[in-house]
C-alpha positions in Angstrom: 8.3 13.6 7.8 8.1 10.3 9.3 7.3 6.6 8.4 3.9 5.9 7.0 2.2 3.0 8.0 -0.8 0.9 7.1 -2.4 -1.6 9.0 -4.7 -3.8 7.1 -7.4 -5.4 7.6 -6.1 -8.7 7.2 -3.3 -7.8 10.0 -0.5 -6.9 8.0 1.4 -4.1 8.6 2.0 -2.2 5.2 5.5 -0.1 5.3 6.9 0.0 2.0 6.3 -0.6 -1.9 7.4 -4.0 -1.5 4.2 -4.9 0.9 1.7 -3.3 -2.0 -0.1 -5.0 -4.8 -0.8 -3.1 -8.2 -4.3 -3.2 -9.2 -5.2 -3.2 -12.9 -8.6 -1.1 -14.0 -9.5 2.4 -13.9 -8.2 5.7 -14.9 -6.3 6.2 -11.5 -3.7 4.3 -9.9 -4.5 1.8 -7.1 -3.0 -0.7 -4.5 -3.9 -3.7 -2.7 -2.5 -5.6 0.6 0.3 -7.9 -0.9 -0.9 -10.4 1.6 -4.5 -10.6 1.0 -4.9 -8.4 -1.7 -7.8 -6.4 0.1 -7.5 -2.5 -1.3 -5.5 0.4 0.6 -7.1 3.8 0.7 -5.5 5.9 -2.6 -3.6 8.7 -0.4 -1.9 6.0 2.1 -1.2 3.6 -0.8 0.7 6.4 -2.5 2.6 7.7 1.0 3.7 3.8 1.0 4.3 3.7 -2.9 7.2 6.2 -2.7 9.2 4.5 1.0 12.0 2.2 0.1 14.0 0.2 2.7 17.1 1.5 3.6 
């Protein structure tokens, strides 16, 4: 399986755990854009949750 990437909307280009925000609230887990701290769709969030750099 390859890299998952994620541009955002702000222009950032999400790759890894480190470039995600947790979001507080809810009964589910959620992310947002370390940058701007605009949300990332739940199933890309988690693909980019789980990749580390190497």
């Amino acid at each position: 399986m390859g890299e998952t990437t994620y541009r955002c909307e702000c222009g950032a280009t999400l790759r890894f755990r480190q470039d995600l925000t947790p979001e507080r609230g809810g009964t589910s887990r959620s992310w947002a854009c370390g940058d701007c701290g605009l949300p990332v769709p739940g199933v890309v969030a988690e693909r980019l949750s789980h990749q580390h750099p190497s």
